[in-house]
C-alpha positions in Angstrom: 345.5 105.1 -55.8 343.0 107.5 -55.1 339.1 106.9 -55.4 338.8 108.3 -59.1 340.7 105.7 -59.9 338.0 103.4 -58.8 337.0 101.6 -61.9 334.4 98.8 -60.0 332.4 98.9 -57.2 332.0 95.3 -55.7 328.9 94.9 -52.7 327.5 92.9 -50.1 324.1 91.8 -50.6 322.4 90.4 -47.6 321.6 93.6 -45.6 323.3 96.0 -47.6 321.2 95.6 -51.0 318.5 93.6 -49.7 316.2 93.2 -46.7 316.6 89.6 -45.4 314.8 90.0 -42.3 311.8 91.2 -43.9 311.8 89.1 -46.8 312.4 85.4 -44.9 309.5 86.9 -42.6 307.2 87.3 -44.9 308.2 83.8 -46.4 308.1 81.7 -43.5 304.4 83.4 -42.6 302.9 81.8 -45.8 304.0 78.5 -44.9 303.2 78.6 -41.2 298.9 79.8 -42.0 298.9 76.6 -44.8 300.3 74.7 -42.1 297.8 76.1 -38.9 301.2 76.8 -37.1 301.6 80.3 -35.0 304.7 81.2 -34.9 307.4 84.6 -34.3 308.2 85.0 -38.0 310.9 87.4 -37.5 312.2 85.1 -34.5 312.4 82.4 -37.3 314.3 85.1 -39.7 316.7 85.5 -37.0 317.1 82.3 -35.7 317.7 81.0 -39.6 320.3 83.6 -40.0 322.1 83.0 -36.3 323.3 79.7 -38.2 324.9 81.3 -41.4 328.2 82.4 -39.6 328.8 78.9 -38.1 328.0 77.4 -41.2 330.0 78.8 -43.1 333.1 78.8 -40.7 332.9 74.9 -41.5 334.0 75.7 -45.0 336.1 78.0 -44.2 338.0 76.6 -41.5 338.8 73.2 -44.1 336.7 71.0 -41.8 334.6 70.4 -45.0 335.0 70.6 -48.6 333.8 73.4 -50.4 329.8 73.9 -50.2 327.5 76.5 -51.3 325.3 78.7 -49.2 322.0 76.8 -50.5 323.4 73.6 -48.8 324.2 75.8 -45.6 321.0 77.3 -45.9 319.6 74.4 -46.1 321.1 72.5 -43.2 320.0 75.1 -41.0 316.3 75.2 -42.1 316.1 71.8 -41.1 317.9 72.6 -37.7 315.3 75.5 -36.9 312.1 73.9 -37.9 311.6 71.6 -34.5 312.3 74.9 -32.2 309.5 76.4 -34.2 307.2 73.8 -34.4 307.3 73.2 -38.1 309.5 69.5 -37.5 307.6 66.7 -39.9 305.0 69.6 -41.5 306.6 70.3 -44.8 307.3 68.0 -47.7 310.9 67.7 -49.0 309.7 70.0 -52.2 308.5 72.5 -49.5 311.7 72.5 -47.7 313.2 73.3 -50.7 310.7 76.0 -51.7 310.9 77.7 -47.9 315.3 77.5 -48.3 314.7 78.9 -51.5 313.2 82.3 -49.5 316.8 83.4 -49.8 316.0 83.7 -53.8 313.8 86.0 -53.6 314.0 88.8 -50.5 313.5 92.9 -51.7 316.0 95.2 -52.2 316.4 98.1 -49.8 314.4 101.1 -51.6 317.1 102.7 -52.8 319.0 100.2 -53.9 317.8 99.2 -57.5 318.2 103.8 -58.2 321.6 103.8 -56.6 322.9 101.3 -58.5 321.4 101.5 -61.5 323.3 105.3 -61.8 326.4 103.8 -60.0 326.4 101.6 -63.4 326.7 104.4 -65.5 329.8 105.1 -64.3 331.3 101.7 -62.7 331.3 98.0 -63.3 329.0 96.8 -60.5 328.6 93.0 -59.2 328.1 91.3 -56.0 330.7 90.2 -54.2 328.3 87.8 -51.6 328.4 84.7 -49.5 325.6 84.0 -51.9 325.7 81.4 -54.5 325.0 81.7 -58.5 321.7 80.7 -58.8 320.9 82.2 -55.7 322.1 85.5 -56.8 321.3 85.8 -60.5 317.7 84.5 -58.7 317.4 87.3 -56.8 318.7 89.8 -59.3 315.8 89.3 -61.8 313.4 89.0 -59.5 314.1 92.5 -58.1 315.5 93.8 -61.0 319.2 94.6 -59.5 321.2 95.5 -62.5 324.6 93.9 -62.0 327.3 93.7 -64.6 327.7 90.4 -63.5 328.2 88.1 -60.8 331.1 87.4 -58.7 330.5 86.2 -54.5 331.5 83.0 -53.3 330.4 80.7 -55.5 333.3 82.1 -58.1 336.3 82.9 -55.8 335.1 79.6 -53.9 336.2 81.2 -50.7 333.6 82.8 -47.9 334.3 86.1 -47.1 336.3 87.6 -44.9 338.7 85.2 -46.3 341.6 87.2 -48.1 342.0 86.0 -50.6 338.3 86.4 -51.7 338.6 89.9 -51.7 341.7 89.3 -54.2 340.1 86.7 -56.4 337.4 89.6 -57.3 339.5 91.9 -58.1 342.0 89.6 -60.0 338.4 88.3 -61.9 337.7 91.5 -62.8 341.5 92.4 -64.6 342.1 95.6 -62.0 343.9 95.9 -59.3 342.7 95.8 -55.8 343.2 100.0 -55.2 340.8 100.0 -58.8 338.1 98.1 -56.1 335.7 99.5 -54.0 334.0 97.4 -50.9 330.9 98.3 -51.0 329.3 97.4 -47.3 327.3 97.7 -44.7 329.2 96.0 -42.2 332.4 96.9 -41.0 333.8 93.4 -40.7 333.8 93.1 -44.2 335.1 96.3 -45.2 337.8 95.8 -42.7 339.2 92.7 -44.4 338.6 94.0 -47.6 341.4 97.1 -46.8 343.3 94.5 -45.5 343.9 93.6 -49.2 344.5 97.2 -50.6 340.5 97.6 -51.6 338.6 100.8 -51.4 336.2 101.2 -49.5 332.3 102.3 -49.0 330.5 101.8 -45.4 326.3 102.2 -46.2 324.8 101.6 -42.9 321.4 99.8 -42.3 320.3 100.1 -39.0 317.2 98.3 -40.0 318.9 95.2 -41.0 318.8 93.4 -37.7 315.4 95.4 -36.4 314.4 97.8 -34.3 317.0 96.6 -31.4 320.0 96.4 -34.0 323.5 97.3 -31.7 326.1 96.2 -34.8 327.3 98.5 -37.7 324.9 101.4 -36.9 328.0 103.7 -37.4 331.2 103.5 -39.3 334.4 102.2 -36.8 336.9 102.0 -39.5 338.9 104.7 -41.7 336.8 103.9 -44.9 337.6 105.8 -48.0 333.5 106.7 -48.2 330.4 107.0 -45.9 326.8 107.4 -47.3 323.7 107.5 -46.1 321.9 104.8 -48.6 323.1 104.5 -52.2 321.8 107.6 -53.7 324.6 109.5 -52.1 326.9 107.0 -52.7 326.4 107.8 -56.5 326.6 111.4 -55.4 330.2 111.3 -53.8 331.1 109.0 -56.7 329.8 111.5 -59.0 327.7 109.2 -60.6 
């Protein structure tokens, strides 16, 4: 099928739609001045998000039942805190507040526009590693207008497993040539054409910082390539 027969557009959200870096930056600073702790906030950003690949390769290699990316999360804020000397200065209910950072990070600043027109025109959702209430969290908090929410959570598979890509589409009643990939990372684009998807590479060569190597170009044959959502409405005529 061509790409006017795109009838949903399905994205990544961590570093596609929103900032992460930034935003658990910004989150972990707070707690480390109530604390008296000096720390490298975006050292902790990074450091925290080093862990969510290996994390979730535990689910997704069967070596443990299914789990959502708040327990992950979780499991690895409590890993990192030692190597930045946070280990024994926050309460279980901080803990939880400081995990829950991943609830509330900004959108890019063109993504709420972009995909408020691409809705017009398309049913738009996430399709994340993210769970429910981590999603819908961070939906009304920065006012991303989904249709609703798929990710993870739903298909109960991490990506790039096929058959999440599949699940999505099936959840939606179209086809997977009716469902656009919406990315900015290749990996997951690749895998999603794997299973017949469309697809859309948006780069953010901010996601990782100013020494970001990964993703800063497209390295696939992707069925669309736009600067930042705003022209991905454009070519979608939207």
């Amino acid at each position: 099928m061509p790409v006017s027969d795109v009838k949903a557009l399905i994205f990544d959200v961590f570093g596609t739609c929103v900032d992460w870096r930034s935003g658990i930056a910004r989150e972990v600073a707070a707690v480390a001045r109530t604390k008296g702790v000096d720390l490298d906030t975006l050292a902790f950003a990074d450091g925290w998000r080093a862990r969510y690949q290996p994390q979730m390769e535990t689910v997704r290699s069967g070596k443990r039942p299914w789990t959502i990316l708040d327990v992950l999360h979780r499991e690895s804020l409590e890993a990192i805190l030692p190597q930045f000397g946070l280990a024994g200065k926050l309460s279980p209910a901080e803990t939880d507040d400081l995990n829950r950072a991943w609830h509330r990070l900004d959108p890019w600043p063109d993504a709420v526009a972009g995909l408020s027109r691409l809705k017009r025109k398309f049913i738009i959702a996430p399709h994340s590693n993210g769970n429910l209430a981590l999603l819908v969290n961070m939906a009304k908090r920065a006012g991303i207008p989904w249709d609703c929410i798929i990710g993870a959570e739903v298909v109960r598979n991490y990506k790039p497993v096929p058959a999440s890509y599949t699940e999505a589409a099936r959840i939606l009643g179209l086809a997977a040539a009716e469902v656009m990939m919406c990315a900015a990372h290749n990996g997951d684009l690749r895998a999603a054409q794997a299973q017949g998807l469309k697809t859309a590479f948006i780069p953010r060569p901010a996601e990782h910082g100013p020494g970001q190597k990964t993703d800063l170009t497209p390295d696939g044959t992707w069925d669309i390539v736009a600067r930042d959502f705003g022209d991905l409405a454009d070519q979608l005529g939207a």
